[in-house]
N, C-alpha and C positions, 0 to 999 in steps of 0.2 A: 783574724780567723775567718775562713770559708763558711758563708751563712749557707745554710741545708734549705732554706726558708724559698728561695727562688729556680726556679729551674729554665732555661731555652733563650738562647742565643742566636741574638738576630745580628748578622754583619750587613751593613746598609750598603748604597750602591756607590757612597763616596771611599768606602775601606776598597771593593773591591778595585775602584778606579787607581788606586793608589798603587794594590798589588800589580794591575797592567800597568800603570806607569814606571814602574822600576824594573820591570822586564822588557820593557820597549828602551830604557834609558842604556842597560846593559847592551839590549842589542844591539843600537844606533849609536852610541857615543863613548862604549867599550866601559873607561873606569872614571866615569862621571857619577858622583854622588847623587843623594834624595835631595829633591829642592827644599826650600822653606815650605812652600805651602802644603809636598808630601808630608816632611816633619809636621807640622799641627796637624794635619788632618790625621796621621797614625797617632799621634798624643790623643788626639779626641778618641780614635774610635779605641785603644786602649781601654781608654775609661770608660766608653758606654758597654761595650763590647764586656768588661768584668763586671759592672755594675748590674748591667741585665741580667749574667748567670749568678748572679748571688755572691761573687767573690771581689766581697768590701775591702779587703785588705789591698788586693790588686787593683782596685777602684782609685779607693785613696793616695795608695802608692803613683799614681799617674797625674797625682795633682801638687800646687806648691802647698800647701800643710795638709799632710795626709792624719792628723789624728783628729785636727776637728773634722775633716771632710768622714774619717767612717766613723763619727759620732753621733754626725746628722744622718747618714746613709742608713746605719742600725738602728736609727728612733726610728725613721720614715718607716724600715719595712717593718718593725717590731709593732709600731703605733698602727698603721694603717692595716695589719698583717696582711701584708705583700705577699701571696703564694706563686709568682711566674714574673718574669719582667720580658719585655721587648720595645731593645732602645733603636729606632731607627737614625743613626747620623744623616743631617743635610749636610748645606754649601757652608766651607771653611775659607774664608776670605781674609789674606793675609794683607796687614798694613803696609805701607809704602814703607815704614822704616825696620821691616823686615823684624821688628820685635814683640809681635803680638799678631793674633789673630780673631776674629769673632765666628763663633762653629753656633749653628743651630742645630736641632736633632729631636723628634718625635718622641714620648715617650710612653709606654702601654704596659701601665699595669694592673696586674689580677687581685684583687682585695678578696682576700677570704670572705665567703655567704656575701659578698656584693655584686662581684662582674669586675671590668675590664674599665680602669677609667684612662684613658688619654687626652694626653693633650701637649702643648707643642713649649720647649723649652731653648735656651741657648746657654754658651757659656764663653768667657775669653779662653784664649789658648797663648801661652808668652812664653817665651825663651828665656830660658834660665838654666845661666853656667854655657854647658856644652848639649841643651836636648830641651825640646818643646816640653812643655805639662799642661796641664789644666790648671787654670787659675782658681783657686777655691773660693767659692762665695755661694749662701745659701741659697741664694736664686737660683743657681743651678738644678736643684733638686724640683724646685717650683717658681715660675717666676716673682709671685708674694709673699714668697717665704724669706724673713728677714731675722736678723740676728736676736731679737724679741719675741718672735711667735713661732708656734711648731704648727705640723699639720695633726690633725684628728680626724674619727670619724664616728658615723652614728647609724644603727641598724634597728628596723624595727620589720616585725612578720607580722602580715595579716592575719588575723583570726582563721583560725583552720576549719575550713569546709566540713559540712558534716558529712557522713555514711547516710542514705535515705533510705527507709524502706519502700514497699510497693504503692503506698499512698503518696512517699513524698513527705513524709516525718524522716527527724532525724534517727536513728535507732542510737546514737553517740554524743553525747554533749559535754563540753565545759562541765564540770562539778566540783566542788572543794574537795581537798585532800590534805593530809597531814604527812609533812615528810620526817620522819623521827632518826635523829642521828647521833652518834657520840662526841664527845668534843674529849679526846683522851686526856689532856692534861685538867680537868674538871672531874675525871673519875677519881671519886675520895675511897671508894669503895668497888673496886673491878669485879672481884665475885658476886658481891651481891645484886652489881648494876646488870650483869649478866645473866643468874639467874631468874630476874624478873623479865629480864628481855625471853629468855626461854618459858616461863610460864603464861607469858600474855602476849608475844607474837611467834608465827609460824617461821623462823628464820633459822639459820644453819649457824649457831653461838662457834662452832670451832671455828669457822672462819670467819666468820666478825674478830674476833680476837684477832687470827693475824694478821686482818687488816687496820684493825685499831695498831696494834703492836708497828706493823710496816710504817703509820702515819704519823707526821708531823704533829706535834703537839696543841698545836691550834688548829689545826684539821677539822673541816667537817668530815664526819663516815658514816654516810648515808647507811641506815640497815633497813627498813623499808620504807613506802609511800601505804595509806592507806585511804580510803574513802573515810569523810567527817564522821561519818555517826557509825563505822566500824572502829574509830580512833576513841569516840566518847566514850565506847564499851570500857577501855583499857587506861583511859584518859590519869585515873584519879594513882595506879598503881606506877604508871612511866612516870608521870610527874615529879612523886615521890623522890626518885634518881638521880643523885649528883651526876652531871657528866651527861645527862641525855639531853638534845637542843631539837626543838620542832620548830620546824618551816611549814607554812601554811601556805596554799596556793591552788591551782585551779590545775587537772589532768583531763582530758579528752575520754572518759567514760561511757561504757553501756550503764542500761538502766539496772543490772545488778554484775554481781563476780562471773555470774554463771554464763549471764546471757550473750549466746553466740561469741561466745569469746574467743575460740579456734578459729574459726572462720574472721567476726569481726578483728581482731588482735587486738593489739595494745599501744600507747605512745606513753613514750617516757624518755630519758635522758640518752645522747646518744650514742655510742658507742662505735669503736674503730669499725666494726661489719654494718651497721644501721647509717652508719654517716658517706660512707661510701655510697651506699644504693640508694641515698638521699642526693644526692645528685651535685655539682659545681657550687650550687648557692648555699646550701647549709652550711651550720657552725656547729661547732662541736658545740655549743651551749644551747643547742636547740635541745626542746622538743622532738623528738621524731618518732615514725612509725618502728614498729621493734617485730609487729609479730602480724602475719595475719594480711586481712585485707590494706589494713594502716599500713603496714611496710610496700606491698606489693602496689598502691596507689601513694605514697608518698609526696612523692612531689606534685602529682594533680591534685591534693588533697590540701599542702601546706602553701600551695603559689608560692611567690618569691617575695623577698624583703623590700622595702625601702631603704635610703638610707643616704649619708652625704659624706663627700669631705667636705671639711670646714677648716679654718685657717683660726688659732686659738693664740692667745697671750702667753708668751712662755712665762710667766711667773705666776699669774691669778688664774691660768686657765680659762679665761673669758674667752666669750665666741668672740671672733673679730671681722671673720666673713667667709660665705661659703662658696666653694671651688669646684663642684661637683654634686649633684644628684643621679639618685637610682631608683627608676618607679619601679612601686611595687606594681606585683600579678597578685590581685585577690585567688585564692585556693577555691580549686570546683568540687561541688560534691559526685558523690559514688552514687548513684540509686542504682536498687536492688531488687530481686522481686522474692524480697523475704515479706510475707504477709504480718504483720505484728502477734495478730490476734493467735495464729500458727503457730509462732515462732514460741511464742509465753506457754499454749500447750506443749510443747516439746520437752521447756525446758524443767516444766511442772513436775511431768512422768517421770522424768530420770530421774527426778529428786528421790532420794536415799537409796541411788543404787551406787554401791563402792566399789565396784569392780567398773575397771575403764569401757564406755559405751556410750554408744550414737544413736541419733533419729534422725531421719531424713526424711523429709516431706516432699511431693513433686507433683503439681495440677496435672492430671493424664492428660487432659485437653489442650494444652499446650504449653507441654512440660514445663512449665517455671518454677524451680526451685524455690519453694514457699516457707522451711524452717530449716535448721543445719545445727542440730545441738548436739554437744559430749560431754561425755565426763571423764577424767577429772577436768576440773573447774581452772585448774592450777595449771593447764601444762596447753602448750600452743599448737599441739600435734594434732590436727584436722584430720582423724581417723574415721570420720563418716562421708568426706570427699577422697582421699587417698587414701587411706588403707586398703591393706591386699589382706583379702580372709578369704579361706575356702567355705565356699557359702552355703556345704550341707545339701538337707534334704530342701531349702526352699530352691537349691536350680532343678528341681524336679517340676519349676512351673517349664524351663527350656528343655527338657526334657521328653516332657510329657507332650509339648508341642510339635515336636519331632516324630515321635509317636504315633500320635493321632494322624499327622500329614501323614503318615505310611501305612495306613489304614486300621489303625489299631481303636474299636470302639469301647465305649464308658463301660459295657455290661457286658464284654470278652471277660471271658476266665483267667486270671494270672493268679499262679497259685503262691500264697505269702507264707513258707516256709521260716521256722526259724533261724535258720542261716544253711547260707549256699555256698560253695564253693569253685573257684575260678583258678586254673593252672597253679593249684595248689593254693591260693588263699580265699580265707572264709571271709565270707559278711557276712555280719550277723544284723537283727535290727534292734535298734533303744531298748534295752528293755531284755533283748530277747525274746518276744511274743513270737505268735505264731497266730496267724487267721486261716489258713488251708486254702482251697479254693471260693475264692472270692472273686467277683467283679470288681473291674480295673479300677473302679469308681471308689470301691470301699480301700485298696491298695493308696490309692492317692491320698484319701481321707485320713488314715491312719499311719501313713508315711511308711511303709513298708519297704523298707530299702533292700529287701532278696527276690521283692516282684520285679524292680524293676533292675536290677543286677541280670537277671533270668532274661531280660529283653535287650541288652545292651547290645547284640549282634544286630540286630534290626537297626538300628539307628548309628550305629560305630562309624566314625573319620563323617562323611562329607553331610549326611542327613543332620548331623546334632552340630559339624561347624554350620551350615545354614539356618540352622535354627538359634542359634547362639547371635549369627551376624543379624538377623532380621532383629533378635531383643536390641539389637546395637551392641553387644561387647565384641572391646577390643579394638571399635572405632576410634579414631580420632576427635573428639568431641570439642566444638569450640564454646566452652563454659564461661572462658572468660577468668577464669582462674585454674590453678591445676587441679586437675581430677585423675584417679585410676578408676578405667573404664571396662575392666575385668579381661581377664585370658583365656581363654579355652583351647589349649592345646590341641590338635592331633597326633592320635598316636598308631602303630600299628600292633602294640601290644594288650592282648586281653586283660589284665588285669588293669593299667591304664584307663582302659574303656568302660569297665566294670563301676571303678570309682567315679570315671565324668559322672555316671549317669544318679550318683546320689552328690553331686557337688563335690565331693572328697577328690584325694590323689592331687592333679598336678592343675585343677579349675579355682582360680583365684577371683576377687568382684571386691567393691567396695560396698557397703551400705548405700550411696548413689546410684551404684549400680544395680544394684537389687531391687529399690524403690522404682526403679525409671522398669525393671520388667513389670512389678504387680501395677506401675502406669501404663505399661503398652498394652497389659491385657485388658484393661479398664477402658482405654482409648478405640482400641481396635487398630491402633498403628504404631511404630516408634514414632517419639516427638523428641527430637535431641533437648537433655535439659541445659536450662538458662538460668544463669544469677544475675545477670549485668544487664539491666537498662539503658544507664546512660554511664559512663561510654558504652555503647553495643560491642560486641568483641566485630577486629573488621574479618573476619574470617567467614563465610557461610558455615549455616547450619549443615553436621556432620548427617548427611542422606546413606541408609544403612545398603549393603550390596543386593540383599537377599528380601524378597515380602513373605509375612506370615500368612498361614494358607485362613482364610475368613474360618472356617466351620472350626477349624480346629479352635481358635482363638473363644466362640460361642460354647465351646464343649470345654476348656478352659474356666471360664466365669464359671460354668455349673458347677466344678470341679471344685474350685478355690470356694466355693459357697458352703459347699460336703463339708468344708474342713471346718467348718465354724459350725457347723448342725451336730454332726455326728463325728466327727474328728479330732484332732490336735489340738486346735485351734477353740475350743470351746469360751476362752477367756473374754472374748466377744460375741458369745451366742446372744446377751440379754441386751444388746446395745442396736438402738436404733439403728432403721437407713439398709438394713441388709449386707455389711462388712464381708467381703470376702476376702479368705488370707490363707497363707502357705509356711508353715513353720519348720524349722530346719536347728539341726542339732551335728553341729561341725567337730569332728576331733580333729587334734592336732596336740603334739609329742614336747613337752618342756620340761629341763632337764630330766628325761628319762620317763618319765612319768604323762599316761594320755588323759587329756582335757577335754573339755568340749566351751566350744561357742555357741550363744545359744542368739538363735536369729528367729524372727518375725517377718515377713513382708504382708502386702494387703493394701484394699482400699476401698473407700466407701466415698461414695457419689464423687466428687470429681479433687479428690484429694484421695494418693497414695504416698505408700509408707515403708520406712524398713527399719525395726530394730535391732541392734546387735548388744550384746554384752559380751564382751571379753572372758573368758573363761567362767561363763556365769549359768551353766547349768544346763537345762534342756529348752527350745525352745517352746513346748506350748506351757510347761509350767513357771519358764522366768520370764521368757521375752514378752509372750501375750499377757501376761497383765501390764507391763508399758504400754503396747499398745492400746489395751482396754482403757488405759488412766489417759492415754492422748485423744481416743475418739470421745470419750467422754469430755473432756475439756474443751471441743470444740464446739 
């Protein structure tokens, strides 16, 4: 049988010699046969030439006993797991009595999660009957491999590098865990073994079943891993359970479920898609990154194995001697510039919000991405880096900046109707309030979203794209991991322009990206944000096309200050440090039915912010008390 197990065929330079010699032989001496030493050397390259692409049976077939020869050929690659072979043929030097030859030949092969081991081999080649073969003997395959001993091999991976944060702490460590699994032929009781699994772990019971029912009867079936002292909770009710088998062992952990676990990911067992982007040297019996920055730093993270062939006693398995090593690469770590102390506030706030939501934190002064938290706890989708939300009334901070550069002042008149209307569609504001004529100042303060609908013509296509470029959206950002860095269309249609101007319509941002505005305004410049220390990304920092105009940016601050005094944002009025923030309240249409997102941005001394909650309300009465619960924690 054709092994699937090897793959790439190397013909060496004595096959190809062979093929010119039998075209030079036609051409020069018309119908003169292959010589002897053509014959052995097409017998040799036969059999390295199959051997190499994995096809044992044509291997064996090429020598005199082809059943023991692919008996040893299928332990070799089965034992060593052989994933590629390349047999180079040397010199075939044929005897004086024309009935044997001795053929040497290089051989290179790929050992699954080891590398490439080579090294140099020979074999006789003898005539027998009417046609050269390979003479079978176990030296062939290695030259100490004899009729008593087989080859093996031995792998070992270095301790996996940690995640650092901004100090150079690990934020990930080594931790015990409980791997709880079924052993089906051990279930004396399936229903009941099941409904306990349903009442004391968070697992999908209809498919456990049919992968208990698919599995072998002595099967392990994993249903989950948990951390020690979430497993003691449950400890005393699984135990109870014929049929359930725990494995105890060690997983590469944050310090709880919660913490940065989007961002940071996860390592666990590996899987067809995880072992792939693990790179030549992993094994399917790794460890590996699954989700997150672990996957996306992988293999800088796990270095590479050690490991040997060794030459064993075929009967006792005793070592006998070793034929090869593979040095390991100790695993480097990831630093971060997540601040610890940041990161535990972030993760604090969101606690007991159920609807899916982000906090993003960002040093204005030289953007470093300092916290990255979401919710659910459960799920690996990094929706406070790449999510696309329309970000409402907080892009009224790029709006408003647009504004001001086209000379529009804090204590101009803009009159806050309760809803306006645009080529036939109305906006209204939250609420539906109504302030009359007011200063632009109390407009902002209140989020007045028909003041500033009313100004859209002023700032419409090129004034609000340069004001947008200068926050940096839409940049190329080199973060070092992936980011959505926000859109802001142009359009030449007024209703279009209407919505830029309260974030709605076709203006999408991530919570990064909203953090990195209420930091440019804090800053008085963009600072492209940063996660990565070391490695640095090699790319320069994304330099935005457009500069924000100075006065507007100071008329800005006043502005974002209004909203915590006498505005939206009051959920931070009693909190140290003077917080300045811009709250936003995003619709958006599922199935059929319109919602709102409810968003935060802001910052106080030299840490900015952005909260979002997914369909969670409005922003100054949901998001601003997150906020409130993260400035306070810090």
């Amino acid at each position: 049988m054709r092994s699937s197990a090897l793959r790439g065929v190397v013909i060496g330079t004595v096959a190809v010699g062979l093929a010119a010699g039998l075209a030079a032989g036609l051409l020069l001496g018309g119908n003169r046969g292959p010589t002897d030493q053509e014959r052995a050397t097409s017998a040799l390259t036969a059999f390295t030439t199959a051997w190499a692409a994995g096809d044992l049976d044509q291997a064996a077939a090429a020598t005199d006993n082809p059943a023991q020869a692919k008996e040893r050929l299928a332990e070799t690659t089965e034992r060593l797991a052989v994933t590629a072979g390349e047999i180079v043929p040397g010199a075939v030097t044929v005897a004086e009595d024309k009935q044997n030859a001795e053929a040497a030949f290089t051989v290179k092969l790929t050992l699954r999660g080891l590398g490439v081991w080579q090294y140099e081999s020979a074999a006789d080649v003898v005539k027998a009957a009417d046609r050269w073969v390979v003479h079978w003997a176990p030296e062939i395959v290695h030259p100490k491999l004899t009729e008593t001993t087989r080859l093996g091999r031995e792998r070992h991976l270095p301790p996996r590098a940690p995640i650092l944060d901004s100090a150079g702490d690990p934020l990930m460590t080594e931790r015990p865990v409980v791997t709880i699994g079924v052993w089906p032929e051990k279930l004396t009781d399936p229903d009941q073994a099941y409904q306990v699994i349903e009442d004391t772990l968070d697992v999908d019971v209809a498919r456990l079943k049919r992968r208990v029912d698919q599995a072998k009867p002595d099967a392990f079936v994993e249903v989950i891993t948990l951390r020690e002292a979430d497993y003691r909770k449950v400890r005393a009710e699984l135990r109870a359970v014929d049929g359930l088998v725990f494995d105890e062992g060690l997983r590469t952990l944050a310090p709880t479920r919660e913490f940065a676990r989007a961002l940071l990911g996860t390592v666990g067992p590996a899987t067809e898609e995880t072992l792939e982007h693990a790179g030549p040297l992993a094994s399917p019996a790794d460890l590996v990154g699954s989700s997150g920055l672990q996957l996306e730093f992988q293999q800088r993270l796990a270095g590479s194995p050690d490991g040997r062939v060794v030459l064993l006693e075929r009967d006792s398995g005793q070592f006998n001697d070793e034929l090869f090593t593979f040095s390991a690469k100790e695993g480097e770590p990831v630093r971060l510039t997540i601040q610890r102390d940041v990161q535990d506030a972030a993760e604090r706030a969101l606690t007991g919000i159920t609807e899916p939501a982000a906090l993003v934190a960002v040093r204005p002064s030289t953007g470093e991405i300092l916290a990255v938290a979401n919710r659910p706890s459960d799920n690996v989708y990094d929706r406070a880096l790449v999510g696309q939300y329309p970000p409402g009334s907080t892009f009224k901070v790029v709006t408003t900046a647009a504004l001001l550069t086209d000379g529009l002042g804090l204590n101009d008149t803009v009159a806050c109707p309760r809803s306006i209307e645009v080529s036939g569609k109305s906006f209204e504001n939250q609420g539906e309030f109504a302030l009359g004529s007011v200063p632009f100042r109390t407009d902002f303060a209140r989020s007045c979203n028909t003041a500033f609908v009313s100004l859209a013509d002023r700032v419409a296509g090129s004034p609000l794209a340069e004001a947008s470029a200068g926050f940096g959206l839409g940049g190329e950002w080199q973060v070092g991991v992936p980011v959505f860095t926000g859109s802001v269309p142009q359009s030449g249609d007024a209703v279009d322009n209407a919505a830029a101007m309260i974030g709605q319509g076709e203006v999408l941002a991530s919570p990064l990206a909203m953090a990195s505005i209420a930091a440019t305004v804090a800053s008085g410049q963009f600072q492209q944000p940063t996660l990565l220390v070391d490695p640095a990304p090699s790319e320069p920092v994304f330099q935005p096309s457009a500069q924000l105009d100075e006065n507007a940016l100071d008329d800005l601050r006043t502005l974002m200050r209004s909203v915590v005094t006498e505005g939206s944002g009051t959920a931070l009025r009693d909190l140290p440090g003077s917080p300045r923030a811009k709250t936003g309240t995003a619709e958006f249409v599922e199935d059929g039915t319109v919602r709102t997102h409810a968003w935060m941005i802001g910052y106080r001394a030299d840490v900015a912010f952005a909260v979002l909650i997914e369909g969670g309300g409005s922003g100054g009465q949901d998001a601003g008390p997150v906020a409130a619960r993260f400035l306070e924690a810090l």
